[in-house]
C-alpha positions in Angstrom: -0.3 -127.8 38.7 -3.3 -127.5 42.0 -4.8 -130.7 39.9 -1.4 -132.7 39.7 -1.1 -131.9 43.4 -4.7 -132.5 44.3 -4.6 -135.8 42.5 -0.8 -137.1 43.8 -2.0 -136.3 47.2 -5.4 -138.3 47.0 -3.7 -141.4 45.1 -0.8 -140.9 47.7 -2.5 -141.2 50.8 -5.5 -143.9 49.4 -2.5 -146.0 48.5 -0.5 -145.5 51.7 -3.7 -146.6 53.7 -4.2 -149.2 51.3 -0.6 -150.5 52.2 -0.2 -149.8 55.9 -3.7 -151.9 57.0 -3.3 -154.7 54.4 -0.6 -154.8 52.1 -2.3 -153.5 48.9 -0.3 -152.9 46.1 -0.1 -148.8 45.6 -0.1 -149.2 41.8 -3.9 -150.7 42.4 -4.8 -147.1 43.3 -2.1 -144.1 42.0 -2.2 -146.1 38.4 -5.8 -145.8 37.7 -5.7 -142.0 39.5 -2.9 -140.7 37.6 -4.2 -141.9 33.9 -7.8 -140.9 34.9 -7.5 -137.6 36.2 -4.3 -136.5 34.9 -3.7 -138.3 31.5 -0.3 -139.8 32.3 0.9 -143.1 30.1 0.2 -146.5 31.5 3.7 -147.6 31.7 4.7 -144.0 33.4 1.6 -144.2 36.1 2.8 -147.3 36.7 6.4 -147.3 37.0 5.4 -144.3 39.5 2.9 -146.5 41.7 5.8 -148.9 42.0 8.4 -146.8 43.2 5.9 -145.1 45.8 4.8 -148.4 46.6 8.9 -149.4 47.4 9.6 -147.0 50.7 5.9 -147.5 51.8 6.0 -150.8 51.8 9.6 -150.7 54.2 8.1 -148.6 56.5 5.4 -150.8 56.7 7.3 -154.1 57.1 9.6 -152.2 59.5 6.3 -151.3 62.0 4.9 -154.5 61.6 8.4 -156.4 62.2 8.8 -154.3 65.5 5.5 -154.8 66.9 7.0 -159.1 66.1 4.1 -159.3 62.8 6.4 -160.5 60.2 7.8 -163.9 59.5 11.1 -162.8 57.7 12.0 -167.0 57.1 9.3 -167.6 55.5 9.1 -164.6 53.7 12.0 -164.4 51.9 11.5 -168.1 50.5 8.1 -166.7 48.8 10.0 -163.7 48.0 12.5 -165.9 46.0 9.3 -168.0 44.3 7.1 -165.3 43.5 9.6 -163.3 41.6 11.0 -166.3 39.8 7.1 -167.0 38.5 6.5 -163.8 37.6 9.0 -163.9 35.3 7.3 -167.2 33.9 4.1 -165.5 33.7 5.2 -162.6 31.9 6.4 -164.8 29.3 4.0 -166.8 29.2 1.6 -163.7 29.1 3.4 -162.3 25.7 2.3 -165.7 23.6 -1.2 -165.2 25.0 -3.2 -162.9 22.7 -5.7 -160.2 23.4 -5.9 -160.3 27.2 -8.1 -158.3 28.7 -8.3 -158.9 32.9 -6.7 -155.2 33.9 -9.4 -154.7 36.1 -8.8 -158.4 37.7 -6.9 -156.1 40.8 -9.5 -153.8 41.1 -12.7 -156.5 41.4 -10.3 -158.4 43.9 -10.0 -155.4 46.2 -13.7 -155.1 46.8 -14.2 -158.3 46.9 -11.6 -158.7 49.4 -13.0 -156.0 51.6 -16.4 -157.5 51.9 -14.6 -160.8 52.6 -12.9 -159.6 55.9 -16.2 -157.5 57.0 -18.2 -160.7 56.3 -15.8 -163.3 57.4 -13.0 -161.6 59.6 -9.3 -163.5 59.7 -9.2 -164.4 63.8 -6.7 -166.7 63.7 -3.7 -166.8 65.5 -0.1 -167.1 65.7 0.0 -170.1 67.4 -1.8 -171.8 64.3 1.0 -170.9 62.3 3.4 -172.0 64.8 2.2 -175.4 64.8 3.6 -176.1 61.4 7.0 -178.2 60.8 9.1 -176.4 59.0 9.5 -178.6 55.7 5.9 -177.7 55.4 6.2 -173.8 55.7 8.6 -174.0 53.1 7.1 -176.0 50.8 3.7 -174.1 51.3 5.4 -170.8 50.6 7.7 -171.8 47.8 4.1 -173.3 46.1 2.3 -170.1 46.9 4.9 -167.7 46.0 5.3 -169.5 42.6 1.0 -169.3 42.2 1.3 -165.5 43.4 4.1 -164.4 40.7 2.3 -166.4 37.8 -0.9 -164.4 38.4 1.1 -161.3 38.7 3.3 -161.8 35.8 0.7 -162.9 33.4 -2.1 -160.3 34.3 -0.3 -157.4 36.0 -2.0 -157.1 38.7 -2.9 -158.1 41.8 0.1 -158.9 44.3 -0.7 -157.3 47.2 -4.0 -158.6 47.5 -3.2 -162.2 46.2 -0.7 -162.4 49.3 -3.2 -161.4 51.8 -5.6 -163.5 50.5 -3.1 -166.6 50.5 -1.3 -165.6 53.4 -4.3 -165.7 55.8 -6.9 -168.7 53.9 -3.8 -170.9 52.7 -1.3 -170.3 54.5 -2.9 -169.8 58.3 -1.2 -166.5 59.2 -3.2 -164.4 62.0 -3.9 -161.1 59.5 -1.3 -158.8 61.4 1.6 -161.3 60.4 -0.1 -161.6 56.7 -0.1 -157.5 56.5 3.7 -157.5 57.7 4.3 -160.3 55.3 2.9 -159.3 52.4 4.5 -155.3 52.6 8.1 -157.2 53.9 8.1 -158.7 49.8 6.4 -156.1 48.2 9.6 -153.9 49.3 11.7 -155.5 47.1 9.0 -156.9 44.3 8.1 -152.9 44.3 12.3 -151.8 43.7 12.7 -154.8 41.1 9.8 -153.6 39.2 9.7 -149.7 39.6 14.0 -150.4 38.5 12.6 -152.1 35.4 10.2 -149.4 34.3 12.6 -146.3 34.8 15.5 -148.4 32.5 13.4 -149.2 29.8 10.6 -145.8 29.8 12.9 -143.1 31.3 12.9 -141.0 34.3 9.0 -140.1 35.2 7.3 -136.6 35.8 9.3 -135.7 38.6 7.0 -133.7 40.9 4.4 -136.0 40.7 6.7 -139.1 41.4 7.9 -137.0 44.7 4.4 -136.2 45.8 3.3 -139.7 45.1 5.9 -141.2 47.3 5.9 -138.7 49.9 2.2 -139.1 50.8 2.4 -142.9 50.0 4.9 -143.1 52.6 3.1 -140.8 54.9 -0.2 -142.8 54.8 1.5 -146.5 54.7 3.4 -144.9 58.5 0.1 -143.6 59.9 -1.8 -147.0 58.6 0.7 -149.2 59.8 1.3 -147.8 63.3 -2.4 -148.0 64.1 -3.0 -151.9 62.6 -0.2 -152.9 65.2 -2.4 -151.8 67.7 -5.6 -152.6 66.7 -7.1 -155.8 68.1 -8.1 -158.2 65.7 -11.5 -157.7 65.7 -10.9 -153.7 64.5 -8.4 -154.2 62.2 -10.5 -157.0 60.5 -13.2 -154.1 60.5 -10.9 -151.3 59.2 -8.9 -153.7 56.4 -12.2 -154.6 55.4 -13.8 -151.4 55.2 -10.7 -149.8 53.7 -10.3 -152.6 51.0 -13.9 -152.0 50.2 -14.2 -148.2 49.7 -11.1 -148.1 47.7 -12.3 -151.1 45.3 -15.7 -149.2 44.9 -13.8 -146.1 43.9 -11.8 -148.0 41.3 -14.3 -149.6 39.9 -16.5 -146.3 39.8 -13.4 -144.8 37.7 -13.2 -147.6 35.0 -16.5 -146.4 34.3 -15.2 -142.8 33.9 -14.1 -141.6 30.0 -11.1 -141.3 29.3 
């Protein structure tokens, strides 16, 4: 039992911070934790990591929509296209034989974080702005759709395929991609997490509690300081964040099983 709790509070709070600074997906850090350490079944880890991921990702989008970093419009149209498409990419993922890209999320993350150390996201709102509406909608209905095919036809990958989208596609400063990104994965996270509980049955209760608890406790305390961050240090943190936690993962695929 001090292991489950040890482990549910580590995967809890990684994931929460992982949320709060830049929209990361929680199952991309309590999945691999809770099958590692703790030898629970794919589809119950992950089923958990969703449901955690649901009420950290609201509190997110709700900081980042009070301190004015969330497009709403915009997101809801992507919401609409990415859930479609990931539908499409699941099916299209069950005629594909042996395929083999679970760690696709966890390469990404690093990757990611070196990205925004490397090559920080300064632009601005006023960029976005800028754009007619016929093409905001248009560019979010196309990425949306590439978003959900990626996601429904590896697995993985959401969170981090919206912030990379969001900010080098689409033009979002990163504070409005972070609020963004956690405003979908809110309901994305309830649609999934809903799926996995009807078809595999309730979860291990105490550590689905602990999971969510400290998921939403880290995602709060994440989220509150990226709102006040200036660009510069939240480029810095995201990117240092996004980094350590995609070294850790990948250090645990190495790990037996």
């Amino acid at each position: 039992m001090l292991e489950k709790l040890i482990v549910c509070i580590v995967a809890g709070l990684g994931a929460g911070i992982g949320t709060g600074f830049a929209g990361m997906s929680a199952a991309a850090v309590i999945s691999p934790m809770l099958i590692t350490f703790l030898g629970f079944p794919a589809y119950e880890a992950v089923g958990i990591a969703l449901a955690s991921d649901v009420l950290a990702s609201a509190i997110s989008a709700y900081t980042y929509g009070k301190h004015k970093n969330l497009d709403v419009k915009n997101g809801i149209i992507m919401l609409i296209s990415v859930l479609v498409f990931t539908l499409v990419g699941s099916f299209i993922a069950s005629k594909v034989p042996n395929r083999s890209m679970g760690s696709f999320s966890v390469v990404m993350t690093f990757l990611l974080g070196i990205k925004f150390l490397v090559k920080p996201v300064m632009t601005t709102k006023e960029t976005q702005a800028d754009k007619d509406t016929r093409t905001k909608i248009i560019q979010s209905l196309l990425c949306g759709a590439l978003i959900g095919f990626i996601c429904g036809f590896i697995g993985a990958g959401g969170g981090m395929m919206m912030l990379l989208i969001l900010t080098s596609v689409l033009g979002y400063e990163l504070k409005t991609a972070v609020g963004t990104s956690v405003f979908i994965m809110a309901f994305t996270a309830f649609t999934g997490a809903v799926s996995h509980f009807t078809i595999g049955g309730i979860p291990d209760i105490p550590a689905l509690l602990l999971c969510i608890l400290f998921t939403l406790i880290g995602a709060r305390l994440a989220a509150r300081f990226a709102n006040k961050a200036s660009a510069k240090t939240l480029n810095r943190a995201t990117g240092g964040v996004l980094t350590l936690l995609g070294l850790v993962m990948i250090v645990m695929n190495f790990l037996p099983a």
